[in-house]
N, C-alpha and C positions, 0 to 999 in steps of 0.2 A: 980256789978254795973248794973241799968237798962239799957235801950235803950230807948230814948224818944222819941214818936209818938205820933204825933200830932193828935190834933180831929178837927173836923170842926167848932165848937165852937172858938176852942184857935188861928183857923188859921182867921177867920172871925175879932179878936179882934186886933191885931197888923200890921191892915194895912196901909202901909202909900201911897202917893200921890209921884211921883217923874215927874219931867221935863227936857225931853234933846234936848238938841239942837243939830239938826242933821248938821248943816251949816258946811260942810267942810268934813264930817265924810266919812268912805269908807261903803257900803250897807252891806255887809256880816260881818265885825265887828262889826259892830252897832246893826244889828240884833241877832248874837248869845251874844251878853253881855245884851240885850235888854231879849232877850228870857232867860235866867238866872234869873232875875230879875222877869220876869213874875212867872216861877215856883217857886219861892223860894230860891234859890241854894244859894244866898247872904246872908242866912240866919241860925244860928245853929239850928233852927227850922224843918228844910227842911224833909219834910215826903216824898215818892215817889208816895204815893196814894192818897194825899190828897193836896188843893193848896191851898200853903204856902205864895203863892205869893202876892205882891206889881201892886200898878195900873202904868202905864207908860202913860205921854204924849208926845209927839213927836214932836216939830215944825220943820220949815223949813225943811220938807222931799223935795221940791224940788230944793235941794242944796247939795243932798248928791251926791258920785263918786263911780264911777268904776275903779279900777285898769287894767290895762295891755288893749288888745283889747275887753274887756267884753262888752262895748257900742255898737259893731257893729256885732260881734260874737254872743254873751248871746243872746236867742230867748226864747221870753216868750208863751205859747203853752194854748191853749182853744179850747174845742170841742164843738159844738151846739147842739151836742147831733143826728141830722140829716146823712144820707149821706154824706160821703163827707164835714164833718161837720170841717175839724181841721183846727182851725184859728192860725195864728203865726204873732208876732208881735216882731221886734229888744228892747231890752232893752234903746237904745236910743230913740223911739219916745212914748213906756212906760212910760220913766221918763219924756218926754215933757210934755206928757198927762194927765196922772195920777200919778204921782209921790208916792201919797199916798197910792195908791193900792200897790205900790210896793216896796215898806218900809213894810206893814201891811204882802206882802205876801209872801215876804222874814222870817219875826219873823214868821209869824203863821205857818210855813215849817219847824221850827226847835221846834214846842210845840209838844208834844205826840199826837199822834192820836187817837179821842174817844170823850166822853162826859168830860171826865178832861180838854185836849188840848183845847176843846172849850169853856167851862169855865174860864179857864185862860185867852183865844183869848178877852174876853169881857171886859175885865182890860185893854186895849191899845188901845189907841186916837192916831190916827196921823192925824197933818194936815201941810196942803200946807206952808203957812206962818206964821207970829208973830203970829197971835192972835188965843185964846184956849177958851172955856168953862168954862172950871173945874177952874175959878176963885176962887170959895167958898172953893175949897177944899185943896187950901193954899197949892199946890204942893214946894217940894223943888226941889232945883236945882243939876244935877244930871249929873258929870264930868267923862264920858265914856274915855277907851285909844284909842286914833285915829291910 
């Protein structure tokens, strides 16, 4: 029996559109079944070197949760690059703020690191509320485990 590996041809041809709806969901589930999807893994397709992967849109990222004290604990971290430069910011006024960055940078933490990982990172929309772009692209609807 062969082993079947994918080419970038065959992975570019079977792509589809999907849409979830974050309203309710916990961040770090939503994210690793989200980043599944981005690489391929949903798929008997699934090569390791090549992305197999599916586009994801996102709404209501700012309605997704944290379990346990992650809201007040969970410290999200940036450097300015300067002295003295390291910014920290609670996951709680994160999600006030940007919500979307932090949906986006939850998934893009669990894609491989490199030119793949960022290639995939460009397959996922998330936005604040109902309304999405990717109209024409006839997303289906896409029932994650909460």
């Amino acid at each position: 029996m062969k082993t079947y590996m994918a080419t970038a041809q065959a992975a570019n041809a079977g792509r589809k559109w999907y849409i979830v709806d974050a309203d309710g969901m916990v961040l770090g589930r939503l994210a690793s079944q989200v980043a599944n999807i981005l690489r391929g893994k949903n798929k008997p397709t699934y090569t390791p070197n090549i992305d197999t992967g599916d586009y994801v849109i996102i709404i209501n990222s700012d309605k997704v949760r944290m379990t346990g004290k992650k809201l007040d604990q969970k410290i999200y971290y940036h450097h300015s690059g300067y002295v003295g430069g390291l910014k920290e910011t609670k996951y709680k006024d994160l999600l006030n703020k940007k919500s979307d960055f932090a949906v986006r940078h939850a998934i893009v933490g669990m894609l491989p690191k490199g030119p793949l990982g960022r290639q995939m990172a460009k397959k996922l929309y998330v936005y604040k509320g109902e309304e999405y772009k990717q109209t024409a692209q006839q997303p289906e609807k896409l029932e994650l485990i909460k």
